[in-house]
C-alpha positions in Angstrom: -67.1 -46.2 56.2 -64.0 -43.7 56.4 -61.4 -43.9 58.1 -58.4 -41.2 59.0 -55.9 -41.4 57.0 -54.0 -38.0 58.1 -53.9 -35.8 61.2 -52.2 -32.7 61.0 -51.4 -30.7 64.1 -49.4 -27.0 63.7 -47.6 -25.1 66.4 -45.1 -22.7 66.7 -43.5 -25.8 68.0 -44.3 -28.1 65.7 -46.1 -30.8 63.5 -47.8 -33.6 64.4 -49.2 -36.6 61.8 -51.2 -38.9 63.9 -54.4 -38.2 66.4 -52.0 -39.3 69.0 -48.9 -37.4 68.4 -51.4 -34.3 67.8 -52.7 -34.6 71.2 -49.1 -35.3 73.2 -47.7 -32.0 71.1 -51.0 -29.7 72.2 -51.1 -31.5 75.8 -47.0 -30.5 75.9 -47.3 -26.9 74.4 -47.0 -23.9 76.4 -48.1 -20.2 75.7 -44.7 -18.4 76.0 -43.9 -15.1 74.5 -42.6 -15.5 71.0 -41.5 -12.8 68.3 -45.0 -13.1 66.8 -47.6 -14.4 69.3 -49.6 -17.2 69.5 -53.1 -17.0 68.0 -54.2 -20.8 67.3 -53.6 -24.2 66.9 -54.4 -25.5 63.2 -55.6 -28.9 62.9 -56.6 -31.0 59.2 -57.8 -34.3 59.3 -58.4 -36.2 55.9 -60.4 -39.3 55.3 -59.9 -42.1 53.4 -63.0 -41.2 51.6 -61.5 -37.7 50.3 -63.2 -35.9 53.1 -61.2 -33.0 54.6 -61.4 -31.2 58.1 -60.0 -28.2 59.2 -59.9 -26.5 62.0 -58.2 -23.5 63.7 -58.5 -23.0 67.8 -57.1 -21.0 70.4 -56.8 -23.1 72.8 -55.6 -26.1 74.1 -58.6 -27.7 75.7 -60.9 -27.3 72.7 -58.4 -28.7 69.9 -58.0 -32.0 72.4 -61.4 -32.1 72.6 -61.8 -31.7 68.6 -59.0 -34.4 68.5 -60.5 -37.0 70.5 -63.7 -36.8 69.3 -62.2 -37.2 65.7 -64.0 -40.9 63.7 
């Protein structure tokens, strides 16, 4: 059975490397103007089992979603 080994959560404000911290940084992030605008959140999970996931969303509700429904 796998298991995650790696989260990885990109913003303009930041990384996060656990399913936890991922979902505290997007739940914390807010749209604000920046000198190139926000277009997604990028999300890869790997498994112990060498599988990869990645993911790109626009918004904040989806990528939680995709993050706590991550086994």
């Amino acid at each position: 059975m796998r298991e995650i080994e790696s989260v990885r959560v990109v913003t303009p404000k930041g990384m996060a490397k656990s399913p936890t911290e991922a979902i505290t940084l997007v739940e914390s992030f807010e749209v604000v103007r920046f000198e190139t605008p926000f277009t997604q959140f990028e999300v890869g999970v790997r498994y112990s089992n060498g599988d990869e996931i990645r993911g790109q969303f626009s918004d904040k509700a989806t990528t939680i979603a995709f993050l706590r429904g991550m086994r």
